[in-house]
C-alpha positions as CSV (number, residue, x, y, z in Angstrom):
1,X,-79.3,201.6,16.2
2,X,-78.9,198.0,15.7
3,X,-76.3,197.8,12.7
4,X,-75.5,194.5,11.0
5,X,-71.5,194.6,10.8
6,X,-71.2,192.6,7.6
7,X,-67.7,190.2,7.4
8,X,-66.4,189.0,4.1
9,X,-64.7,185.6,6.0
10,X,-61.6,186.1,4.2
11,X,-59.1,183.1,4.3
12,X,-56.1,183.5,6.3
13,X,-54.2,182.9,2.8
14,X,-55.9,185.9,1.3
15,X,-53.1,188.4,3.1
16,X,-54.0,191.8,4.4
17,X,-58.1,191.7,3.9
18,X,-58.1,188.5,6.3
19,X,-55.8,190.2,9.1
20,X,-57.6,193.8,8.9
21,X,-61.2,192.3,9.4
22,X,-60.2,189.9,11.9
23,X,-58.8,193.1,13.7
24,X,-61.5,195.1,13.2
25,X,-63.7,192.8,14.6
26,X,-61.9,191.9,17.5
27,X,-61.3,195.6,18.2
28,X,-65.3,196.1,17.6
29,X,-66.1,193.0,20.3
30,X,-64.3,194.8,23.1
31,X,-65.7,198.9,22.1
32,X,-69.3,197.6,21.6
33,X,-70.7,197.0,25.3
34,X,-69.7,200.4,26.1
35,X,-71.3,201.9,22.5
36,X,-74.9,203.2,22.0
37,X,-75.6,200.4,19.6
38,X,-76.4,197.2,19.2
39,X,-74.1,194.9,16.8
40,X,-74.9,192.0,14.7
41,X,-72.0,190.2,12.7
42,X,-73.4,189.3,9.7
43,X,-71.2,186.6,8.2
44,X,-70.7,184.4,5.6
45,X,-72.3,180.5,6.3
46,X,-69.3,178.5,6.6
47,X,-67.5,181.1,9.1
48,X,-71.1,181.8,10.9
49,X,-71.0,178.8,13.6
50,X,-67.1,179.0,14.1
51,X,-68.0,182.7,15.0
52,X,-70.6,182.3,17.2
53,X,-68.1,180.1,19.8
54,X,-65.6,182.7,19.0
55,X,-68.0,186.0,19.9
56,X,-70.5,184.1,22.5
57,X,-71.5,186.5,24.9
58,X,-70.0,189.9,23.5
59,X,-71.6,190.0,19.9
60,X,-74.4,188.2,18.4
61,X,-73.8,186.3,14.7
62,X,-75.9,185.6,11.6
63,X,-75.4,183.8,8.8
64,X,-75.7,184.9,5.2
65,X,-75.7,182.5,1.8
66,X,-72.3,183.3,0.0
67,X,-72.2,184.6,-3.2
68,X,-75.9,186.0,-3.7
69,X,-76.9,189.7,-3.9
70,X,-73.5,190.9,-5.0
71,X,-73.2,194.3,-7.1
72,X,-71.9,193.0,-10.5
73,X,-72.8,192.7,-14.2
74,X,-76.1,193.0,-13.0
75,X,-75.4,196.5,-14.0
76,X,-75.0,195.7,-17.7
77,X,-78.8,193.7,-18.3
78,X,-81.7,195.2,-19.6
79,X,-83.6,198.2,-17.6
80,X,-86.5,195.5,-16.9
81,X,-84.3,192.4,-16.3
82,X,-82.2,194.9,-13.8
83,X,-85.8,196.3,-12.3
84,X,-86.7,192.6,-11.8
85,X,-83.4,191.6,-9.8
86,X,-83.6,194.7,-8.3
87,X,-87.3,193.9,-6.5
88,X,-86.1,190.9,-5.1
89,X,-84.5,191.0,-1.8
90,X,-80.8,189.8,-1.4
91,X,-80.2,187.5,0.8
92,X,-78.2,190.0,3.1
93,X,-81.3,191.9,3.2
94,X,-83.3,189.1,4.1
95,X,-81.2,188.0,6.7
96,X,-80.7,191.6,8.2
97,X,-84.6,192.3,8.3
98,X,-85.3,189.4,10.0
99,X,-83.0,190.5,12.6
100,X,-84.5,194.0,12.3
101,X,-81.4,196.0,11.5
102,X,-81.3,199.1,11.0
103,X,-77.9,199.9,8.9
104,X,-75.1,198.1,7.7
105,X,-71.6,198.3,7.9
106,X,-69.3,196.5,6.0
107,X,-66.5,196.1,7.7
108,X,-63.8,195.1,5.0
109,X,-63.6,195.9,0.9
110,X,-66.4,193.9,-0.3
111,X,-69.2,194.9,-1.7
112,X,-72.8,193.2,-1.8
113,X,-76.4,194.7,-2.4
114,X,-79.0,195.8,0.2
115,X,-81.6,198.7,0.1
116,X,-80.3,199.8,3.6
117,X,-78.5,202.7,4.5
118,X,-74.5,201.4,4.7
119,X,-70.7,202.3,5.4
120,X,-68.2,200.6,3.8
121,X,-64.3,201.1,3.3
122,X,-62.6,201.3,0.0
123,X,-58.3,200.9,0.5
124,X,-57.6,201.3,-3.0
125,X,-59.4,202.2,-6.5
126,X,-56.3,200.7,-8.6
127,X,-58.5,199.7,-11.1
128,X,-58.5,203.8,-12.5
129,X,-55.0,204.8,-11.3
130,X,-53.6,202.0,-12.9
131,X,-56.1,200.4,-15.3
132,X,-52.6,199.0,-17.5
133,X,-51.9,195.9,-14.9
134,X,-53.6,192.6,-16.3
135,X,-55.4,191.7,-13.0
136,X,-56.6,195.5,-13.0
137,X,-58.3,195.4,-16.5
138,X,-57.8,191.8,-18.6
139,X,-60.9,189.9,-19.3
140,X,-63.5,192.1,-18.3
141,X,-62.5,192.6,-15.3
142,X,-62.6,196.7,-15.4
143,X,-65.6,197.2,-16.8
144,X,-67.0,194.7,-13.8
145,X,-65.3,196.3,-11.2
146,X,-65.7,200.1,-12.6
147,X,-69.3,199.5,-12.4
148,X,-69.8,197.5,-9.6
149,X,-68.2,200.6,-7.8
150,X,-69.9,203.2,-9.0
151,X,-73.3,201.7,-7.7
152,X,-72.0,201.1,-4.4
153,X,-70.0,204.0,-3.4
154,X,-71.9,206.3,-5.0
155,X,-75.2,204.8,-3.1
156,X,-72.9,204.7,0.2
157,X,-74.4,206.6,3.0
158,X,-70.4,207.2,4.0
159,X,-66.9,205.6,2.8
160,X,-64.4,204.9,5.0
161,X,-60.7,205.9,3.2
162,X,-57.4,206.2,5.2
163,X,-55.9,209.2,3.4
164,X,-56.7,212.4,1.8
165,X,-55.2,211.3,-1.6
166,X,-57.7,208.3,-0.8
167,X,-61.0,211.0,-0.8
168,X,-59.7,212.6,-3.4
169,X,-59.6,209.9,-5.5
170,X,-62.8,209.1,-4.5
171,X,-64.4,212.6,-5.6
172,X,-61.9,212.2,-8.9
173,X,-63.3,208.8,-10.1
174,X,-66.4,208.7,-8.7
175,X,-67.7,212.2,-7.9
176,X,-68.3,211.2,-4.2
177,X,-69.1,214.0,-2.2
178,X,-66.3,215.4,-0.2
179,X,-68.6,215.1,3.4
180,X,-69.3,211.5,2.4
181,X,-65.8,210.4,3.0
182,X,-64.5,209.6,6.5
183,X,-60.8,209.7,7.0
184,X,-59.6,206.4,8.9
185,X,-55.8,205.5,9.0
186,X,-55.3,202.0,8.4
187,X,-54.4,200.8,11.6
188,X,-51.5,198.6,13.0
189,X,-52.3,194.9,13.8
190,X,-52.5,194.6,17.1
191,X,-50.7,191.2,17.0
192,X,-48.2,193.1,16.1
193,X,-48.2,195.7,18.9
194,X,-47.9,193.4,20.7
195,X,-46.0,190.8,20.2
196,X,-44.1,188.8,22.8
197,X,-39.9,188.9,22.7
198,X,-38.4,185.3,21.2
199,X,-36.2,184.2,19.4
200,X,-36.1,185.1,15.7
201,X,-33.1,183.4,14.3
202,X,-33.9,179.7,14.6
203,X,-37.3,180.2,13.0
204,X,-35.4,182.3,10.2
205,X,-33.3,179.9,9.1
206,X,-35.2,176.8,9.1
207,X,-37.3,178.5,6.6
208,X,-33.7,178.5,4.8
209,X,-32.9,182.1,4.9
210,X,-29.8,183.9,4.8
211,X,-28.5,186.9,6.0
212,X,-28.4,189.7,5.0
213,X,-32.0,189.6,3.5
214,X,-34.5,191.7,2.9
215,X,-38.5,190.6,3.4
216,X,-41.0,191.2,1.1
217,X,-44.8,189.6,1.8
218,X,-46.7,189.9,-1.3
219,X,-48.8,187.5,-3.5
220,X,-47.5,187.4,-6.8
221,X,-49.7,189.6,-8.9
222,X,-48.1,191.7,-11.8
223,X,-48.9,195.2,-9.7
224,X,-46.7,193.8,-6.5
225,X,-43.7,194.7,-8.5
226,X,-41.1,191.7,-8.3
227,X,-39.7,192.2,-11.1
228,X,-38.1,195.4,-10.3
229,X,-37.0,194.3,-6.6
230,X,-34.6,191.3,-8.6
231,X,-33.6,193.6,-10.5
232,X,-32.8,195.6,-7.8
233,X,-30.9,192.5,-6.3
234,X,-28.8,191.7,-8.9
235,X,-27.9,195.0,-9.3
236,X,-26.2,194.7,-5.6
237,X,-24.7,191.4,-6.9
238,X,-23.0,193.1,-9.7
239,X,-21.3,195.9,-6.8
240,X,-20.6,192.6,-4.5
241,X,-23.1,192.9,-2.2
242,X,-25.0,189.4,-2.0
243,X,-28.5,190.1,-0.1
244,X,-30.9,187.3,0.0
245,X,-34.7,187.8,-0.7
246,X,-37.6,186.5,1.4
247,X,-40.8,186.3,-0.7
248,X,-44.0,185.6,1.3
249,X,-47.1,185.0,-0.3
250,X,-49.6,183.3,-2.4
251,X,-49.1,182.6,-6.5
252,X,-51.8,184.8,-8.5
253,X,-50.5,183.7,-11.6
254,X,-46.8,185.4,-11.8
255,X,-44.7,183.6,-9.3
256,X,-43.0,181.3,-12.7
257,X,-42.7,184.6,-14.2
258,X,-40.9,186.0,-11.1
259,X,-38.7,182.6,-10.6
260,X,-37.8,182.5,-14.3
261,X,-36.5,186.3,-14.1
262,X,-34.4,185.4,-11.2
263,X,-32.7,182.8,-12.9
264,X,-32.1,184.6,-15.9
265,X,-30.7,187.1,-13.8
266,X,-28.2,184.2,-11.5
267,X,-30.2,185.1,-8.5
268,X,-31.9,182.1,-7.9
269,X,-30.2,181.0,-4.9
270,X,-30.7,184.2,-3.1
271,X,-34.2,184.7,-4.0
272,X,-36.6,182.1,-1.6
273,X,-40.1,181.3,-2.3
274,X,-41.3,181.1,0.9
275,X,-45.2,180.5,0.0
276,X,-47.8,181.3,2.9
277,X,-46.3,181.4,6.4
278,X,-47.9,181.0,10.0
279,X,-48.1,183.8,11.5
280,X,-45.0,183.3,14.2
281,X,-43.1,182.6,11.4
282,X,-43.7,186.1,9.6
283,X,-43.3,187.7,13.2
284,X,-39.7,186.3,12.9
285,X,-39.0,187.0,9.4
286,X,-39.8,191.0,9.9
287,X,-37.7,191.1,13.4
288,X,-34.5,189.3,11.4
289,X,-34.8,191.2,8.1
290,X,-32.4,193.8,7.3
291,X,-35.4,195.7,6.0
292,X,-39.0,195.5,4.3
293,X,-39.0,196.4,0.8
294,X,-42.4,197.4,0.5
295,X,-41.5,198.3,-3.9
296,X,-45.8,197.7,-4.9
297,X,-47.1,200.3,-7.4
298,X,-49.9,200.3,-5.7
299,X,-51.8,201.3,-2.5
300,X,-51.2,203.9,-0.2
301,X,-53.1,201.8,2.6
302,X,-50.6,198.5,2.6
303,X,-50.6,197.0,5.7
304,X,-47.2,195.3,6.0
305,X,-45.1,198.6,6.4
306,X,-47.1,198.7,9.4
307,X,-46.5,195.4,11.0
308,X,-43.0,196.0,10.3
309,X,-42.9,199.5,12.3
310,X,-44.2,197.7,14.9
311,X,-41.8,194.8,14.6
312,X,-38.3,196.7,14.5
313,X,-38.1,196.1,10.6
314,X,-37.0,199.3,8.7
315,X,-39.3,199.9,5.5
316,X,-38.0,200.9,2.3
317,X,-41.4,201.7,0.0
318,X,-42.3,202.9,-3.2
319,X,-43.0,206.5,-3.8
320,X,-46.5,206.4,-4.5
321,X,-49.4,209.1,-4.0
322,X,-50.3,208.7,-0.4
323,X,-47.3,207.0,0.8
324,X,-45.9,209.9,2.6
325,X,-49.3,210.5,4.2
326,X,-49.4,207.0,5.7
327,X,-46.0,206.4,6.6
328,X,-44.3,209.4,7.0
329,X,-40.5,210.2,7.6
330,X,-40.2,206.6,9.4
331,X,-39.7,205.0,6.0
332,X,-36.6,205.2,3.2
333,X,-38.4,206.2,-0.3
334,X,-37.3,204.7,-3.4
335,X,-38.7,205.1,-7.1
336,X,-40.5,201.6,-7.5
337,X,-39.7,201.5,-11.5
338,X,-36.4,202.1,-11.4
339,X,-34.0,199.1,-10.0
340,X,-31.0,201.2,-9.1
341,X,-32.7,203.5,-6.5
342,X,-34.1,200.1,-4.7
343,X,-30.8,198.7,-4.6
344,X,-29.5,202.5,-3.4
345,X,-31.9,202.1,-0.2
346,X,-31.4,198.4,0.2
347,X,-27.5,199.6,0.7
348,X,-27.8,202.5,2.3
349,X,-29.5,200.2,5.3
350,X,-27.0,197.6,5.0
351,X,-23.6,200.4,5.5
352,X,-25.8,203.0,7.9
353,X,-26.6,201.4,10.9
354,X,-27.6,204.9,12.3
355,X,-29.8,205.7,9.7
356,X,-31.2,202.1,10.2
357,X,-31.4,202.6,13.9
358,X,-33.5,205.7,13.8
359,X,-36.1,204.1,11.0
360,X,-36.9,201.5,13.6
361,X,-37.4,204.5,16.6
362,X,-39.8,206.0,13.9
363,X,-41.6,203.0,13.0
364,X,-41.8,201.6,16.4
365,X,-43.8,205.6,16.6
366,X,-45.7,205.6,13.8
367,X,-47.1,202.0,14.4
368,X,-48.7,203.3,17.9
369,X,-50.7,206.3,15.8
370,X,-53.6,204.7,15.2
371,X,-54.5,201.2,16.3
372,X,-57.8,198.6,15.3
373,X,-59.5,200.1,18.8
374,X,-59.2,204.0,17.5
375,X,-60.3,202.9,14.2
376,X,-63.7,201.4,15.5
377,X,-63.9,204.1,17.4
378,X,-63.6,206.7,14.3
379,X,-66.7,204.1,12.3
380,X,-68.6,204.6,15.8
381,X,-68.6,208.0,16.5
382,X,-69.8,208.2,12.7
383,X,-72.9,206.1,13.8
384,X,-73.4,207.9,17.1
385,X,-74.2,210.9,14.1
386,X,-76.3,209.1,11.9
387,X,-78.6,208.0,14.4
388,X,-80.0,210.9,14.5
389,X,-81.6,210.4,11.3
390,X,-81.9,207.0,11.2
391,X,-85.1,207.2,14.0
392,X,-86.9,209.4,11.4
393,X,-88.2,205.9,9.4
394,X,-89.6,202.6,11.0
């Protein structure tokens, strides 16, 4: 088949959606020579020509017009108005027929309309198992996403989902057939893998860190959980343990919020605002850390419990449905509402170096089961199937 392997072009700023598609397509450059297919990155105009240098030679690149033909509140018009829109071609159509594609994959969690058959990945449906969290539900913002869903999983020809709490959820909110779901770990950035030795400590502290400290990378959306993790902090402060607090990420509207606990709390000089960092920088931060606390209420799939396996960072996380699927016994669990068993963890780390010891052995092998290359080779063999009854239409 000739499949159109559609890219969002996240910014780098954007976290964990920029990293795994950049992956994904890297990994997918070096598996498709040797694949029965033919691929065609379909990608966003301002990232198509940048691409092109990028993938010259190993994958061909076509640009799409941003922001057109996107499932939305298309869904809410009249029956005619949505008939009308819906007998016009999008422009990812457009573009993909001219190319003569034959099915499209999206590669990360986006979603835009075409009449073609498609994959596509969903890593979380937070919007129904958490609808309370402002981002999740304020300003129309459910009923937006609730429906823009339903249309585009349920007319999915197969969903990518990295656990089994994932499908289920899946069948749960959306009535997805079971055999429409294709179970893909999230896998480990391979800049991660492998990373070169170097030195961590100068590029630690001239970010202004102090040990002992604890790394979390998160923008600052309500659902990321700050608040609990100061909490959790202070609550050490108040038993005489001082642990500092790296926080990486972009402001989604609740970083004052955050900063404004913390100095109601007398924690401001151990908590550090450290914005968006390069990615050496972060490299450094997870090898010096005394751990990751990974404290979101939501995911399962969150990719920086992986990066920190892979770097020698122990991970405290939330207990969460799923989390023990993806990560395992290589993690310390902790209730992520309740301040005192964060700060438990966060101690327990800092007093057991053998318990900290083996977390890293763990991580280090649970990082290495299941990388960006197995991944597109999971989506592949998928496509190797559907072929079979893709050849029964023009």
């Amino acid at each position: 088949m000739h499949v159109g392997a559609v890219i969002a072009g996240f910014d780098p700023q954007s976290g964990g959606g920029h990293t795994f598609e950049q992956e994904i397509l890297w990994a997918l450059k070096d598996a498709a020579p040797s694949s029965a297919h033919h691929f065609t990155v379909l990608a966003p105009s301002a990232s198509a020509e940048s691409l092109k240098q990028v993938l010259s030679g190993s994958l061909d690149v076509a640009a799409v017009p941003q922001h057109t033909g996107r499932v939305g509140s298309m869904l809410f018009r009249e029956i005619e108005a949505v008939r009308a829109h819906w007998r016009r071609p999008s422009d990812l159509d457009r573009v993909a027929r001219a190319q003569k594609i034959d099915f499209i994959w999206f590669i990360s969690a986006h979603q835009q309309r075409t009449d073609l058959p498609y994959m596509t990945v969903v890593w979380d449906l937070q919007h129904r198992a958490t609808p309370w969290f402002p981002e999740m539900s304020a300003d129309g913002v459910w009923d937006s996403r609730d429906a823009s869903h339903r249309w585009f999983l349920q007319r999915a020809t197969k969903i990518v989902t990295g656990t089994e709490i994932g499908r289920a959820q899946l069948t749960q909110f959306f009535q997805i057939p079971f055999e429409n779901v294709l179970i893909l770990p999230h896998p480990t950035p391979s800049y991660a893998l492998n990373a070169a030795p170097g030195e961590s400590a100068s590029a630690v502290a001239n970010l202004g860190m102090k040990k002992p400290f604890v790394l979390y990378p998160a923008q600052f959306w309500p659902h990321k959980n700050h608040a609990n993790l100061l909490l959790a902090i202070s609550d050490l402060k108040r038993r005489g343990q001082v642990i500092h607090l790296g926080l990486v990420g972009s402001d989604k509207g609740n970083r004052k919020f955050v900063a404004d606990l913390a100095a109601r709390e007398g924690i401001s000089e151990q908590v550090h605002f450290l914005g968006f960092v390069s990615r050496e920088d972060l490299v450094a931060l997870y090898r010096d850390a005394l751990a990751l606390t990974y404290v979101s209420w939501c995911g399962p799939e969150n990719l920086p419990p992986l990066e920190a396996f892979a770097l020698g960072c122990p991970v405290i996380a939330s207990q969460i449905p799923g989390a023990n699927e993806q990560l395992g016994e290589a993690v310390l669990m902790c209730e992520p509402g309740d301040p005192k068993s964060i700060s438990s963890a966060v101690e327990e780390l800092l007093v057991d170096a053998a318990l900290r010891a083996r977390l890293i052995v763990a991580g280090h092998a649970r990082a290495r089961r299941f990388s960006p290359s197995d991944y597109v080779a999971g989506a592949i063999g998928f496509l190797d199937q559907f072929a079979t009854i893709r050849r029964c239409w023009p």
